[in-house]
VEXFI-146246 format. One line per 8 residues: their letters; for each residue x, y, z of C-alpha. Coordinates in nm, 4 decimals. Example, Ala and Ser with C-alpha at 12.3 -4.5 7.8 and 13.67 -1.06 7.14 Angstrom:
BEGIN
as	1.2300,-0.4500,0.7800 | 1.3670,-0.1060,0.7140
This chain:
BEGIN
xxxxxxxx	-1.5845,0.8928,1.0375 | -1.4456,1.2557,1.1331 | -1.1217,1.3677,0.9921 | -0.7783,1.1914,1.1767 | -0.5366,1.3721,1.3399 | -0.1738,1.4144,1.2183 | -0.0982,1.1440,1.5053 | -0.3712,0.9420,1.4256
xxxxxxxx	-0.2637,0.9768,1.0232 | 0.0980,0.9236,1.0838 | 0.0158,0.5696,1.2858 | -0.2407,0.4617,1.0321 | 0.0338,0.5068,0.7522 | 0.3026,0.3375,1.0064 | 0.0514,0.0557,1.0011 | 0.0421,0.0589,0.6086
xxxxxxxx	0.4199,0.0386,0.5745 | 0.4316,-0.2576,0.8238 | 0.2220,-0.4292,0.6643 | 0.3540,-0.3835,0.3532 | 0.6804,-0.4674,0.4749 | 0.5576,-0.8025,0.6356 | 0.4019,-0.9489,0.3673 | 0.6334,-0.8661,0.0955
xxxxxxxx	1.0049,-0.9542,0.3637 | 0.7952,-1.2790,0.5379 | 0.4742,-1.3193,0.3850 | 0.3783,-1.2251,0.7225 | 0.0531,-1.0232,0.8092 | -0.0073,-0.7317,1.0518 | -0.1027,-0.8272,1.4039 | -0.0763,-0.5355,1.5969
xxxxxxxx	-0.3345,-0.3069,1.7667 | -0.3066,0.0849,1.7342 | -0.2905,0.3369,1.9913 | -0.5597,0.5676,1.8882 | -0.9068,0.4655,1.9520 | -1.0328,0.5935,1.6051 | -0.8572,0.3923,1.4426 | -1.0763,0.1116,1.6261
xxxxxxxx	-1.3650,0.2450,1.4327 | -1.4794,0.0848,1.0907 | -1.3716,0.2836,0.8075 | -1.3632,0.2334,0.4062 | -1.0585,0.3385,0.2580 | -0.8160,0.2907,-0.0584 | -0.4383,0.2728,-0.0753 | -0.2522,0.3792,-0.3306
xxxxxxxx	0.1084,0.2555,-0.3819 | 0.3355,0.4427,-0.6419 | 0.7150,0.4477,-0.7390 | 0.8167,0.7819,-0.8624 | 0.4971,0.9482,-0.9163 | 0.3714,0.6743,-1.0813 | 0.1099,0.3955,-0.9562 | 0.2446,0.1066,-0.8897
xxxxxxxx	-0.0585,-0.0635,-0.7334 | -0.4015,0.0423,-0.5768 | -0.6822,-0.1501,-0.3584 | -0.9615,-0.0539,-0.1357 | -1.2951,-0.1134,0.0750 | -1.6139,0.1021,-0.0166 | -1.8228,-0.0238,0.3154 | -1.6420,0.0673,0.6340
xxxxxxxx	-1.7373,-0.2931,0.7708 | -1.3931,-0.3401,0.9256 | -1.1718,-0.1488,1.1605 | -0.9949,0.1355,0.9422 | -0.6514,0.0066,1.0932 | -0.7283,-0.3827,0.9069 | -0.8694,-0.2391,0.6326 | -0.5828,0.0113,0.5363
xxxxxxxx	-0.2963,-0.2789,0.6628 | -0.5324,-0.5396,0.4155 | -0.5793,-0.2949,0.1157 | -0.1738,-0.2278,0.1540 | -0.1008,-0.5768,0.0983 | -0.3197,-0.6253,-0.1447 | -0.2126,-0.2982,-0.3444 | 0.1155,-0.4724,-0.3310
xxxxxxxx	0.0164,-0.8215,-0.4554 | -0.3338,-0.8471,-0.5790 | -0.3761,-0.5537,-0.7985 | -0.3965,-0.7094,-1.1792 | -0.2624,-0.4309,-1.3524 | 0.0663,-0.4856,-1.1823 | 0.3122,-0.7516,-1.0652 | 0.3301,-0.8386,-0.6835
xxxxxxxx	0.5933,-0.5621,-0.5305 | 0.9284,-0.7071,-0.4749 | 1.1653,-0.6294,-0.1770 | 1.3934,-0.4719,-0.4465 | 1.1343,-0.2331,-0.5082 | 1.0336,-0.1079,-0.1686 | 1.2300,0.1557,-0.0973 | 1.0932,0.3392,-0.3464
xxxxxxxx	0.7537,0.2541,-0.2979 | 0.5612,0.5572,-0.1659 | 0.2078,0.4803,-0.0042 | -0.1075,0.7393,0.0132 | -0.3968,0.6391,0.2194 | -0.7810,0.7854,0.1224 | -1.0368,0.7584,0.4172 | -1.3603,0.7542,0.2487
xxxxxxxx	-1.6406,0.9508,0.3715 | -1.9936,0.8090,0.3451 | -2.1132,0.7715,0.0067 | -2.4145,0.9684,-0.1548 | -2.6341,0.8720,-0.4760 | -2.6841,1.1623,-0.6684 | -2.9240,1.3296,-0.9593 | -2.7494,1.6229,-1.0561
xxxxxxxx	-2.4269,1.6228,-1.1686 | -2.3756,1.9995,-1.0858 | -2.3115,1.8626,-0.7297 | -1.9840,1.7293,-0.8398 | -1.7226,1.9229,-0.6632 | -1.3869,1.8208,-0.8468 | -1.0827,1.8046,-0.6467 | -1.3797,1.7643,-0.3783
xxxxxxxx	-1.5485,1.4359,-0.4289 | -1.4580,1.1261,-0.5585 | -1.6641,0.9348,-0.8381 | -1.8646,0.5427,-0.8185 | -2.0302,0.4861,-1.1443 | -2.2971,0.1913,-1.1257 | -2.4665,0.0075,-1.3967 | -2.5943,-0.2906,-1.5344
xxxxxxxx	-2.3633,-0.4720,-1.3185 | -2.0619,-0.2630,-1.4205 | -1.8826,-0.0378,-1.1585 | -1.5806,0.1895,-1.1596 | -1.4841,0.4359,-0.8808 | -1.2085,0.7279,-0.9190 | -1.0751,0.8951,-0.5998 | -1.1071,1.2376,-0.5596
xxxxxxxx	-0.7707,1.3372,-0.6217 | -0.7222,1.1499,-0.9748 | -0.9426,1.4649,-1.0905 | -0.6870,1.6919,-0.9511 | -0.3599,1.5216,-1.0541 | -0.4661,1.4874,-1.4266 | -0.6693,1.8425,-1.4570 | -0.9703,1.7154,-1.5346
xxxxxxxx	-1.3362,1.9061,-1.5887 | -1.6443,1.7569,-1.4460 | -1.7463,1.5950,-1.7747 | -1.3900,1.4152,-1.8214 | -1.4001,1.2990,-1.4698 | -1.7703,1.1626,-1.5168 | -1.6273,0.9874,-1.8460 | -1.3161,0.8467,-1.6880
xxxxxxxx	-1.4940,0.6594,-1.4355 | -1.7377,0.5566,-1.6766 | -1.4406,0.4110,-1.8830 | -1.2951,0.2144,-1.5551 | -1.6465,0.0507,-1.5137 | -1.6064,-0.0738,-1.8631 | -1.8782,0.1191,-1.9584 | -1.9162,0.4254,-2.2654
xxxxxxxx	-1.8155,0.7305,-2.1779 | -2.1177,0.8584,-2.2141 | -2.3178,0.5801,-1.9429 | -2.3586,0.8716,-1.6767 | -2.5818,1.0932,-1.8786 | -2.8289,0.7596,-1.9630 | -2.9428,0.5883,-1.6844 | -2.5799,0.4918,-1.4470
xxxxxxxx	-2.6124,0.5420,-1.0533 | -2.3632,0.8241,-0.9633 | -2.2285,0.8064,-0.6321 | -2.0142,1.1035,-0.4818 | -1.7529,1.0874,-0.1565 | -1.5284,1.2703,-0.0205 | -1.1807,1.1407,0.1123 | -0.9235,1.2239,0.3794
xxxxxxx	-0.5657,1.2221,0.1650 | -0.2769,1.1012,0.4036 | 0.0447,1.1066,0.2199 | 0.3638,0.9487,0.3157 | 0.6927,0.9060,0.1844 | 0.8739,0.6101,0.0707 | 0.8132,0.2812,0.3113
């Protein structure tokens, strides 16, 4: 998928907040279509819900099977209820909720971890059944080097730090950041 356009951003994020907002208000879901034909297409993406900086809740699709328009309105929901680190998101809470939406590019298994661009690509660590993925800009908010990023992942796969230097698939992406304010 080629990079959105600030209209075609700002509607997919309008979409998010609905359907936020309908599930947590009604436990309604998102019916609506969007104006922009790219947002037709299928597309993998993530979003990330935070209050104050902080996460608060974070869900997304690696294959872009759906269109990116269900996929970000289903990953905000379940962000917002299905993420077990966290409690569901209560109305109370959603003004302050702030969403950020990552279009993934297509993935990329790799052999050399020299291609790792931090900031640049995300992380998917594979193996033995075991699989963490960190978004590209987790790298950037928390200063980390190539080696701590490799780790980190490792870590959310449940695996030793150390897994991507014996034997783990490395996958890199890259991601389209669309930011938003509070919902």
């Amino acid at each position: 998928m080629s990079q959105l356009t600030r209209e075609e951003s700002r509607e997919l994020i309008d979409i998010a907040g609905q359907a936020l907002r309908l599930s947590v208000l009604c436990e309604g879901s998102y019916e609506g279509e969007p104006r922009h034909a790219a947002l037709r297409e299928p597309g993998a993406a993530f979003v990330t819900l935070k209050t104050k900086g902080s996460l608060r809740g974070c869900i997304g699709h690696l294959a872009p099977v759906d269109p990116l328009y269900r996929t970000v309105a289903e990953c905000a929901v379940a962000a917002a209820s299905r993420d077990y680190r966290f409690d569901s998101v209560t109305a109370e809470e959603l003004p302050d909720i702030e969403l950020e939406i990552s279009v993934l590019g297509p993935m990329e298994v790799i052999d050399d971890v020299n291609q790792i661009q931090v900031g640049v690509h995300g992380l998917y660590i594979e193996k033995s059944g075991n699989r963490g993925l960190l978004l590209p800009q987790v790298a950037v908010e928390h200063n980390l080097d190539r080696d701590r990023f490799l780790e980190l992942t490792c870590r959310k796969a449940g695996l030793p730090a150390d897994a991507w230097k014996k034997g783990a698939t490395i996958r890199i992406f890259t991601a389209q950041i669309i930011q938003a304010g509070t919902v």
